[in-house]
C-alpha positions as CSV (number, residue, x, y, z in Angstrom):
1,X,-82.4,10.7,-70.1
2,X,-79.0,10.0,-68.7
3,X,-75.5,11.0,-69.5
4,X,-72.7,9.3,-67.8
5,X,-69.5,11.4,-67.5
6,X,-67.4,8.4,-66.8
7,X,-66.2,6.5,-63.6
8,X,-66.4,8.8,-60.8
9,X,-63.1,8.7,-60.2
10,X,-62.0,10.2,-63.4
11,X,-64.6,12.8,-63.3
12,X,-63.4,13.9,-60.3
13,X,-59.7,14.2,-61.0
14,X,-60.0,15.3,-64.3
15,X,-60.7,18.8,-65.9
16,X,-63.9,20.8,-64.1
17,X,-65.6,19.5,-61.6
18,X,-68.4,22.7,-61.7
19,X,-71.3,22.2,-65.0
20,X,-73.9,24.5,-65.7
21,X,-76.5,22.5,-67.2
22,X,-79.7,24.2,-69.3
23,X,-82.4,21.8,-69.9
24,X,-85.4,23.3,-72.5
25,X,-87.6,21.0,-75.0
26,X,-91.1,20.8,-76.6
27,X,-93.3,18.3,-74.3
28,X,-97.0,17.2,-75.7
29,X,-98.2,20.4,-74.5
30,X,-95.7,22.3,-76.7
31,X,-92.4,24.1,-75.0
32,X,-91.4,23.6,-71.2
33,X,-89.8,26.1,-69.2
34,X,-86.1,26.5,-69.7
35,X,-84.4,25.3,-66.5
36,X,-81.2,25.9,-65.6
37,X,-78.7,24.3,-62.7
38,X,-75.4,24.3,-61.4
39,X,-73.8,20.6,-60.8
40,X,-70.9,20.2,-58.4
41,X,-69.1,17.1,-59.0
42,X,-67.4,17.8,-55.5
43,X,-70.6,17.1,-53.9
44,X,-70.7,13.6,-55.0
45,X,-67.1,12.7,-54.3
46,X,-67.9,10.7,-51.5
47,X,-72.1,9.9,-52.4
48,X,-73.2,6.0,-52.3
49,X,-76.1,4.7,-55.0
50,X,-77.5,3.2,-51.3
51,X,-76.6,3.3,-48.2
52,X,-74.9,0.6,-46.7
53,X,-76.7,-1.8,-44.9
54,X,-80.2,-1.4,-45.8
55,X,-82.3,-4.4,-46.8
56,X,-82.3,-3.1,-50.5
57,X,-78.6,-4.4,-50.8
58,X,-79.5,-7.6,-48.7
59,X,-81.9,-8.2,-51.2
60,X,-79.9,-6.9,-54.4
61,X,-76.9,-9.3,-53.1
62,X,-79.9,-12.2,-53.4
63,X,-80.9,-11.6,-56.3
64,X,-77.4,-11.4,-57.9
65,X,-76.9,-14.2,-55.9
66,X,-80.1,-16.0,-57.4
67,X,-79.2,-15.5,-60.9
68,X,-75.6,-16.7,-61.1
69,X,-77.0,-19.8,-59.5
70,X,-79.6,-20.6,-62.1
71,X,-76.9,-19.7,-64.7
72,X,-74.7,-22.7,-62.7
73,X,-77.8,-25.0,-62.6
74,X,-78.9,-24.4,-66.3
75,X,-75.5,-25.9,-67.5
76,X,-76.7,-29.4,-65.7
């Protein structure tokens, strides 16, 4: 599951930036270990979802590309 904590730049300027996070639960198997971690915010301040200039964002610009194309060609 994922929990956003807003736009990074809000979570970073605002309140804590240092989470501890326990994760337990039941799994098919029946309970799972308890897990516990320490999340600093700081360490993503300057983090990118890719880095730039790899072919995955050649090929994600494409397919964005791609897509508002065949929403301009499936108006005519």
């Amino acid at each position: 599951m994922i929990w956003h904590l807003g736009l990074p730049t809000d979570a970073l300027q605002k309140g804590p930036t240092l989470y501890d996070v326990t994760v337990d639960g039941t799994g098919p198997f029946g309970p799972i270990d308890q897990l516990q971690y320490a999340i600093d915010l700081n360490e993503y301040a300057s983090a990118a979802t890719t880095v730039p200039g790899t072919m995955f964002g050649v090929a994600h610009s494409i397919e964005e590309a791609t897509s508002q194309l065949k929403k301009i060609a499936d108006k005519y």
